[in-house]
MILUM-964786 format. One record per residue (C-alpha): x, z, y; residue number from 1. Coordinates in steps of 0.25 Angstrom, whole numbers, plus 5000, padded with zeros to 4 digits. Layout:
<nodes>
[node [X Z Y] NUM] ...
</nodes>
This chain:
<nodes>
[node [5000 5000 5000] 1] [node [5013 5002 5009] 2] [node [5014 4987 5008] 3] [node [4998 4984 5015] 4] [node [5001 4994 5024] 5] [node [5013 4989 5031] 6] [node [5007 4972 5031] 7] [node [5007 4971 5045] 8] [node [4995 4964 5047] 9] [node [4988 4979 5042] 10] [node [4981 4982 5028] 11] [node [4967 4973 5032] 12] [node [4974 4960 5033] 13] [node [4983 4963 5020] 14] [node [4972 4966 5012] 15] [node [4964 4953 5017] 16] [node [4976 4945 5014] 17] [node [4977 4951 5000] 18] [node [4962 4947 4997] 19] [node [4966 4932 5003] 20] [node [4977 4931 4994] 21] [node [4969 4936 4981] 22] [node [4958 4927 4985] 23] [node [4967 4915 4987] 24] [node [4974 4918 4973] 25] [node [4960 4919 4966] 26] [node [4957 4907 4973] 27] [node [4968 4899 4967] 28] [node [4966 4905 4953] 29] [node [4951 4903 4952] 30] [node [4954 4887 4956] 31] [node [4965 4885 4944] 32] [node [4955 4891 4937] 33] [node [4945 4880 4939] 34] [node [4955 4869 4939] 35] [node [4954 4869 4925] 36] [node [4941 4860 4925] 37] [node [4932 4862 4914] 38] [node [4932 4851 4904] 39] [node [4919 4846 4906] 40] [node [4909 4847 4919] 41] [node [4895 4845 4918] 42] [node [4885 4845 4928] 43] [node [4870 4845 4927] 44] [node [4859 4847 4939] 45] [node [4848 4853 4929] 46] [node [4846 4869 4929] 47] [node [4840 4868 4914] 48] [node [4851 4859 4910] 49] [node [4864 4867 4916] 50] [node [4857 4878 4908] 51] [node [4856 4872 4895] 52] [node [4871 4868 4896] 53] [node [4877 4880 4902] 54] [node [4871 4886 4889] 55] [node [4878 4874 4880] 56] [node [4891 4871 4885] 57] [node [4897 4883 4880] 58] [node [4896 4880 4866] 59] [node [4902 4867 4869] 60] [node [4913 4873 4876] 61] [node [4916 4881 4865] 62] [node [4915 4869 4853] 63] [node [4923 4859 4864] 64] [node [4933 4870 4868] 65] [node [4931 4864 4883] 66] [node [4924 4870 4894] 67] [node [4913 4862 4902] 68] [node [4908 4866 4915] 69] [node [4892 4864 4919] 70] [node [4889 4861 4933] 71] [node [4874 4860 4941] 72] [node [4871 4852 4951] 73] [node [4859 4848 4959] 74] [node [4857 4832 4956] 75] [node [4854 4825 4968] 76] [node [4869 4832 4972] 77] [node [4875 4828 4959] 78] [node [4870 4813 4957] 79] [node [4878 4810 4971] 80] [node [4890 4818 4969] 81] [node [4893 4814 4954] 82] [node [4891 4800 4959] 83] [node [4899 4802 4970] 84] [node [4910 4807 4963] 85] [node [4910 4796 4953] 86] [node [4911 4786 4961] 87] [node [4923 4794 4969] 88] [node [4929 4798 4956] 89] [node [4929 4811 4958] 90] [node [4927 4823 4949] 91] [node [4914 4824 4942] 92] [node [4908 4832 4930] 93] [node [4910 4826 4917] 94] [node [4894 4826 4914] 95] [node [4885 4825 4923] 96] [node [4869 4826 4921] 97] [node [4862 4816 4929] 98] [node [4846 4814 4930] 99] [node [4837 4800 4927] 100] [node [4838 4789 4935] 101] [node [4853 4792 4940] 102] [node [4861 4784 4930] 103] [node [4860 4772 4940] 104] [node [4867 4783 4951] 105] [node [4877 4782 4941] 106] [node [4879 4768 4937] 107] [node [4881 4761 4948] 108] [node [4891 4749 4950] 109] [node [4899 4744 4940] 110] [node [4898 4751 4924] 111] [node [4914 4753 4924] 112] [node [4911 4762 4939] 113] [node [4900 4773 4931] 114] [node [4906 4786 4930] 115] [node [4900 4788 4918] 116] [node [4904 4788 4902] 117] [node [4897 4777 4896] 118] [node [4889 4784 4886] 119] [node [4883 4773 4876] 120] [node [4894 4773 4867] 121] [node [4897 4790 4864] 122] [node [4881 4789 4863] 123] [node [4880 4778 4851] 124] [node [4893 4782 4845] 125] [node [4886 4799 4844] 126] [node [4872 4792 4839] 127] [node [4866 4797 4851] 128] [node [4858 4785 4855] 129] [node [4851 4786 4843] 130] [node [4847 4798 4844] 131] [node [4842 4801 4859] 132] [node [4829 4795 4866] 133] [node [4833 4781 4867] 134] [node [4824 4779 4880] 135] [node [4834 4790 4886] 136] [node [4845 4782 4887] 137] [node [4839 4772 4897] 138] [node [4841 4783 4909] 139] [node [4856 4783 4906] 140] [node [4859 4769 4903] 141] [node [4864 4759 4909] 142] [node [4869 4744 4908] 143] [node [4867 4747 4895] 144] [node [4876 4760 4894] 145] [node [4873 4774 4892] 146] [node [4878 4783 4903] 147] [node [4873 4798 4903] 148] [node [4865 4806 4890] 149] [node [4851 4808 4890] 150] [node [4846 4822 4890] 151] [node [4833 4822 4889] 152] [node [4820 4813 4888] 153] [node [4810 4817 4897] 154] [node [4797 4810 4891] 155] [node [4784 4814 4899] 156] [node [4771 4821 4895] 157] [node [4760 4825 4904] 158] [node [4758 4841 4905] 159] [node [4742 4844 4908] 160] [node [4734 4859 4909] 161] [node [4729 4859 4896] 162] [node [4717 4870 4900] 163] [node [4713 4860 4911] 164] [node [4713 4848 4904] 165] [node [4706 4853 4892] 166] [node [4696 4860 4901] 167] [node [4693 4846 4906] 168] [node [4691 4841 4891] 169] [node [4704 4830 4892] 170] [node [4710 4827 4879] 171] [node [4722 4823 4882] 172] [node [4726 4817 4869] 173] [node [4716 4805 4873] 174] [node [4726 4805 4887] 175] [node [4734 4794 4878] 176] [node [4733 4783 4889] 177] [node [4735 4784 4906] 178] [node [4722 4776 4905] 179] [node [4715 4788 4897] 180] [node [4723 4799 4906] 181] [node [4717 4793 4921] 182] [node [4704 4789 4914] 183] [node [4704 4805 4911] 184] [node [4711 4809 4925] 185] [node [4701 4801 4933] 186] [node [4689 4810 4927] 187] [node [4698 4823 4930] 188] [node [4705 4821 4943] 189] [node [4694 4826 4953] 190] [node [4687 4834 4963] 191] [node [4684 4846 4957] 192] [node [4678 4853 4971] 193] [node [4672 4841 4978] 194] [node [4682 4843 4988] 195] [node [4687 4829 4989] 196] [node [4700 4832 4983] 197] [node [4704 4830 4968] 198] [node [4707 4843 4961] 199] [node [4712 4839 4948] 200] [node [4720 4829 4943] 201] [node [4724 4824 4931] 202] [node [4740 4819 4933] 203] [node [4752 4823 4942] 204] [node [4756 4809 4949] 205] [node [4766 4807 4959] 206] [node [4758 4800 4971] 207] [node [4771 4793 4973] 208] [node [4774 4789 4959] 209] [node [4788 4793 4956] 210] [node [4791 4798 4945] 211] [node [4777 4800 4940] 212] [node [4775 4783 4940] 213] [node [4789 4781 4935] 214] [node [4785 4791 4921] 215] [node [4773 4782 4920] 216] [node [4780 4768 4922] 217] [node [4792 4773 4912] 218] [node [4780 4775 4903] 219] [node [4772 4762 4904] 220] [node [4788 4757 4901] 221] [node [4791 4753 4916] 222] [node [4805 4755 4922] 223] [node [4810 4756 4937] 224] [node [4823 4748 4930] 225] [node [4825 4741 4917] 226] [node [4836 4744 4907] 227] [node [4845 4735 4915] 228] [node [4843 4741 4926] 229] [node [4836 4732 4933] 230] [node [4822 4735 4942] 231] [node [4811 4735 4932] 232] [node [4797 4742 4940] 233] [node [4793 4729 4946] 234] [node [4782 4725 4935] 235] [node [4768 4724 4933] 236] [node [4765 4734 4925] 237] [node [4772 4746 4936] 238] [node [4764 4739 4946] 239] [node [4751 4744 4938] 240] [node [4758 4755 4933] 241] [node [4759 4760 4950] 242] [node [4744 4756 4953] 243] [node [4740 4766 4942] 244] [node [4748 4776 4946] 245] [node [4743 4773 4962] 246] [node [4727 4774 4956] 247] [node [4729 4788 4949] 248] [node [4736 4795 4962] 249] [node [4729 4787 4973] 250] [node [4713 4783 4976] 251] [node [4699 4788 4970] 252] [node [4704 4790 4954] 253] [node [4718 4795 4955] 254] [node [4721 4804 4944] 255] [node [4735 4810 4950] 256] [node [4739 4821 4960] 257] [node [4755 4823 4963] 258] [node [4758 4838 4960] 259] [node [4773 4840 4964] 260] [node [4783 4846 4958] 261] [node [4784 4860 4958] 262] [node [4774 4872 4962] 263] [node [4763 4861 4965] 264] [node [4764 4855 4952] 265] [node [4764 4869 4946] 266] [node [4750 4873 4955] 267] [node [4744 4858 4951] 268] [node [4746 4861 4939] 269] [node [4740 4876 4938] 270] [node [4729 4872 4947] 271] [node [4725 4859 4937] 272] [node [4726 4850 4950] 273] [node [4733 4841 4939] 274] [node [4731 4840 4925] 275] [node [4741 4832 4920] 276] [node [4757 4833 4923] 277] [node [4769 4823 4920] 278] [node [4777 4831 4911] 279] [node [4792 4827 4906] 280] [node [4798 4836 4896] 281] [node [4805 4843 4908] 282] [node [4793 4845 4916] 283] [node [4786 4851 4904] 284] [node [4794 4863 4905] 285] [node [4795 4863 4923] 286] [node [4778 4865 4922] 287] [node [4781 4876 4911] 288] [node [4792 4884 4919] 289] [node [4783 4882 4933] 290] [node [4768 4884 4928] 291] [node [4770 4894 4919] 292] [node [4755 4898 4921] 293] [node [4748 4885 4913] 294] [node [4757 4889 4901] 295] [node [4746 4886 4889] 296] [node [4739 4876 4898] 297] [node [4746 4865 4899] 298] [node [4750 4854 4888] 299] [node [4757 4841 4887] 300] [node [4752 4826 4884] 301] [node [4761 4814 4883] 302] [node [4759 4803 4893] 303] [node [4745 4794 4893] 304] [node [4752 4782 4888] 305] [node [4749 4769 4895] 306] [node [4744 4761 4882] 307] [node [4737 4767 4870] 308] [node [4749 4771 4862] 309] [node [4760 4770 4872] 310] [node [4770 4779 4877] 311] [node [4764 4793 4880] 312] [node [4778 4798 4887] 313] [node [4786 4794 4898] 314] [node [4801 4799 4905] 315] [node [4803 4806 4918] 316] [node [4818 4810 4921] 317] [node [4829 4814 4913] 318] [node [4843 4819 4912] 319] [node [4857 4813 4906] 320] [node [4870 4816 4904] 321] [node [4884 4807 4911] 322] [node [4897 4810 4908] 323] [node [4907 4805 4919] 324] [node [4919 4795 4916] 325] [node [4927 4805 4923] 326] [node [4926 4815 4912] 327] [node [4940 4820 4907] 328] [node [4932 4821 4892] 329] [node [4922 4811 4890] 330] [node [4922 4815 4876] 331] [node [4920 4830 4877] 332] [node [4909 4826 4889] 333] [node [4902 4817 4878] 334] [node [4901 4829 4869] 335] [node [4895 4839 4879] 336] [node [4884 4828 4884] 337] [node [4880 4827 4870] 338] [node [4881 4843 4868] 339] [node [4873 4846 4879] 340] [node [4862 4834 4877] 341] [node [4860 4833 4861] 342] [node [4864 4846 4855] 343] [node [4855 4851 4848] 344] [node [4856 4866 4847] 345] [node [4853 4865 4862] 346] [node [4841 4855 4863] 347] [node [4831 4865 4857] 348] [node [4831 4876 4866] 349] [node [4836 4867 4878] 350] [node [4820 4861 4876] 351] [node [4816 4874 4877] 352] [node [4820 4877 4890] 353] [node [4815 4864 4897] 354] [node [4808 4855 4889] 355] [node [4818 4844 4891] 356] [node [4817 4834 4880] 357] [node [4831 4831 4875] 358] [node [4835 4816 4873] 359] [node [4840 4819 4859] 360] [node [4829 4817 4849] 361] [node [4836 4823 4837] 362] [node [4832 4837 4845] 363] [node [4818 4835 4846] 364] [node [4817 4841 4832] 365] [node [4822 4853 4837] 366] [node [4813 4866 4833] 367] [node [4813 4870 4850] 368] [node [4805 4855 4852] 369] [node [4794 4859 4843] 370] [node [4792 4873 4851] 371] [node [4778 4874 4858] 372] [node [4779 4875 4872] 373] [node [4767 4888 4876] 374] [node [4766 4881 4892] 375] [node [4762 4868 4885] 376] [node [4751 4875 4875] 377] [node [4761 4873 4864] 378] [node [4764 4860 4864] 379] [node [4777 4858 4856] 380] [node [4781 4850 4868] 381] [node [4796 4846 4863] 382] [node [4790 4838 4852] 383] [node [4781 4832 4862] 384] [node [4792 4826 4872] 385] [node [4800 4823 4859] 386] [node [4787 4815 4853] 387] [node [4786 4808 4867] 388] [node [4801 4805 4870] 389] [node [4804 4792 4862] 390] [node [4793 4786 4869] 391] [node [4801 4790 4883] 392] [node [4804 4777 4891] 393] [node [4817 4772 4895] 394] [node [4820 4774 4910] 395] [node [4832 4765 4916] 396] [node [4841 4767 4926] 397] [node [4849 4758 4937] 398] [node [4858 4760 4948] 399] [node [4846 4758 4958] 400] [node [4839 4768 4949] 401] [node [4833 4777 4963] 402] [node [4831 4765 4970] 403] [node [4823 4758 4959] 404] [node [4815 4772 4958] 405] [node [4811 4774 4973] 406] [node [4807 4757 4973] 407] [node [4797 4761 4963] 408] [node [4791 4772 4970] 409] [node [4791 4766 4983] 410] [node [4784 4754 4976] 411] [node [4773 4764 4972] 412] [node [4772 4771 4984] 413] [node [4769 4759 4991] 414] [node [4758 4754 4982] 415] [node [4752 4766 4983] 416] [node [4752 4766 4998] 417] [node [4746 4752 4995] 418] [node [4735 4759 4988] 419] [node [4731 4771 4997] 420] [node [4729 4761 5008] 421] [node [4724 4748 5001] 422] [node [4716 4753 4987] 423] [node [4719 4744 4975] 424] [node [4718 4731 4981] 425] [node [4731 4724 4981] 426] [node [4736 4736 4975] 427] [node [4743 4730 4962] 428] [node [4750 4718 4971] 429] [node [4754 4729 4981] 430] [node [4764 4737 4968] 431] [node [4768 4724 4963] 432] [node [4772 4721 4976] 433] [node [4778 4734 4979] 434] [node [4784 4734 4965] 435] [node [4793 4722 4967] 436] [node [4799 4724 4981] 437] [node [4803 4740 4976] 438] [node [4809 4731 4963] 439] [node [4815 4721 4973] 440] [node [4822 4733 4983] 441] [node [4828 4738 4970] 442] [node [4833 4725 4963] 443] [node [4840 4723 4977] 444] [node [4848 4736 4975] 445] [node [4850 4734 4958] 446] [node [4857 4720 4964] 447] [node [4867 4726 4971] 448] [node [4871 4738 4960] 449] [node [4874 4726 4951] 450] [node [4884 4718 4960] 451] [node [4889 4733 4960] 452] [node [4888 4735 4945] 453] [node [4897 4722 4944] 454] [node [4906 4728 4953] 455] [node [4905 4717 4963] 456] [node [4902 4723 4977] 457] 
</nodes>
């Protein structure tokens, strides 16, 4: 103590500049520390995911001898910066989980530029084509190649109240055709008080189409691109597929009220403003964990197919898997993607807790799919997605994936603004019309991602 109290700056500034120097050396060990980079990064955006795989990746850590580092990040962040860093060839994760619709982000310009792994080829060579839903494979595919792993298939059911539908004396087993389900809805969407304003509905339908018309054109067998990539809404049958979506949320017999997302869905739903809600695998478990309350009273139905005997299902998002060309271990990142995506042991109780339909079919016989689900009056609803899912339509991507997407809607909205002030006349001419210059605006912009894919701007 002699020492501090002969430093002649006094015993305050000593000891504030023993903390500095402490601080600074656990500064430096701490950052060695960390320069050992983790063998594998992988980033997802989903809460329920980075969950699941927090849970997993120590086992494979321990079976590998490696450690593996699992990052979150918010994706409307994470789609630009991965991007980004791609293109500037800095550091990025190994894997990285993407949402539908963004392999175009990702594909842009000429193949040899993707800072992807080709997937096509580890894929056929493990079997793995064979055994997951082949219509998943469209959302990551391009030019004809296999980019990121599918992890789920999404196919669509419609959730309804039960107690209120039985109560009317609908049997919604007859519900097998759209023409049946409106024909039904026309007779149940009404004024219950004489008020002048509808009170019960019979389906949750976007006024502006959105995803809502494009679950319903993926059905009918519709595409906003074909499998080349190439603009593919522009036909006849969208054009009718639009004026029956405008007649059941517009004019004197629409069947269809927009609930929102959320607490208004939630109250639409308890309330029995409407009967009848679009229900992917995924939402089927959001309605159970945000309207506790209609537990026992509510059910599920496929989808009213649009001929007798047709598809009774549809799609509505999804998830996949990229590994990144920059990856120091594209061999061990292959062997995590496949234990994380189609590893049996984990599927089953990873169902459980959301619902999620996994891609690969050999775990639909799981014990866990069969379980019946109490919010749903029982239903084994696992077995009901996995009876559904082969019939799950393709859905293509392209570079001009967003533009393509907001062409379509903007072609809709405008019909339906034809609609609201005109009536049916001229109605039809009017989509058709609209249709084809949305189509053109987009063709324009798919022309110049090709001179860019042959490398030659």
């Amino acid at each position: 103590m002699r020492f501090v109290s002969n430093f002649p700056y006094g015993r305050a500034p000593f000891w504030l500049l023993v903390i500095a120097v402490v601080a600074v050396g656990l500064r430096v060990v701490t950052a060695r520390r960390h320069e050992a980079r983790p063998d594998l990064v992988i980033v997802t955006h989903t809460e329920a995911q980075f969950d699941a795989y927090r849970k997993a990746i120590p086992r494979f850590e321990r079976e590998h001898g490696v450690k593996v580092q699992l990052q979150f990040a918010n994706w409307a962040s994470l789609q630009a910066r991965l991007q980004n860093a791609i293109l500037a060839g800095t550091e990025v994760p190994d894997l990285s989980e993407v949402f539908a619709g963004s392999l175009g982000f990702f594909t842009r310009g000429p193949a040899e530029d993707f800072g992807l792994l080709d997937l096509t080829d580890r894929m056929r060579a493990d079997g793995l084509d064979k055994r997951l839903v082949e219509s998943r494979l469209s959302l990551w595919s391009t030019r004809g190649r296999v980019y990121a792993l599918p992890h789920d298939v999404h196919p669509v059911m419609l959730a309804y109240r039960r107690d209120l539908v039985e109560a009317l004396g609908i049997d919604v087993s007859k519900l097998d055709t759209w023409e049946k389900f409106v024909e039904v809805g026309r007779q149940v969407s009404r004024d219950l008080d004489g008020d002048g304003i509808i009170d019960r509905y019979m389906l949750d339908m976007r006024y502006d189409g959105n995803w809502a018309l494009q679950v319903l054109m993926f059905q009918r067998g519709g595409q906003v691109f074909d499998p080349q990539g190439e603009v593919a809404f522009a036909t006849e049958d969208n054009a009718q597929l639009i004026r029956w979506y405008i007649e059941q949320t517009r004019g004197p017999h629409k069947i269809g009220y927009e609930c929102g997302w959320g607490q208004p869905v939630v109250k639409a739903m308890t309330d029995g403003l409407v009967l009848f809600h679009w229900a992917p695998d995924w939402r089927s478990w959001v309605f159970a964990d945000e309207a506790p309350a209609l537990s026992g009273k509510m059910a599920l139905m496929p989808l009213p197919a649009w001929t007798r005997g047709g598809r009774r299902t549809s799609t509505w998002g999804g998830t996949g898997l990229m590994i990144m060309k920059q990856t120091r271990h594209p061999d061990l990142a292959w062997e995590l993607a496949k234990y994380l995506y189609f590893d049996t042991t984990q599927l089953g109780e990873r169902f459980l807790a959301t619902n999620i339909l996994p891609a690969l079919k050999d775990a639909w016989n799981l014990p866990e799919f069969a379980t019946p689900f109490p919010y749903y009056s029982n239903q084994r609803v696992g077995q009901m997605y996995a009876e559904l899912a082969p019939e799950a339509p393709p859905v293509y991507s392209s570079p001009v994936d967003d533009a393509g997407r907001l062409a379509l809607d903007r072609a809709y909205n405008r019909s339906a603004q034809y609609y609201s002030e005109k009536g049916e006349a001229g109605l039809l001419e009017k989509i058709r019309a609209e249709l084809a210059e949305a189509a053109e605006s987009v063709r324009r912009l798919a022309r110049r991602e090709k001179i860019l894919a042959k490398g030659k701007l």
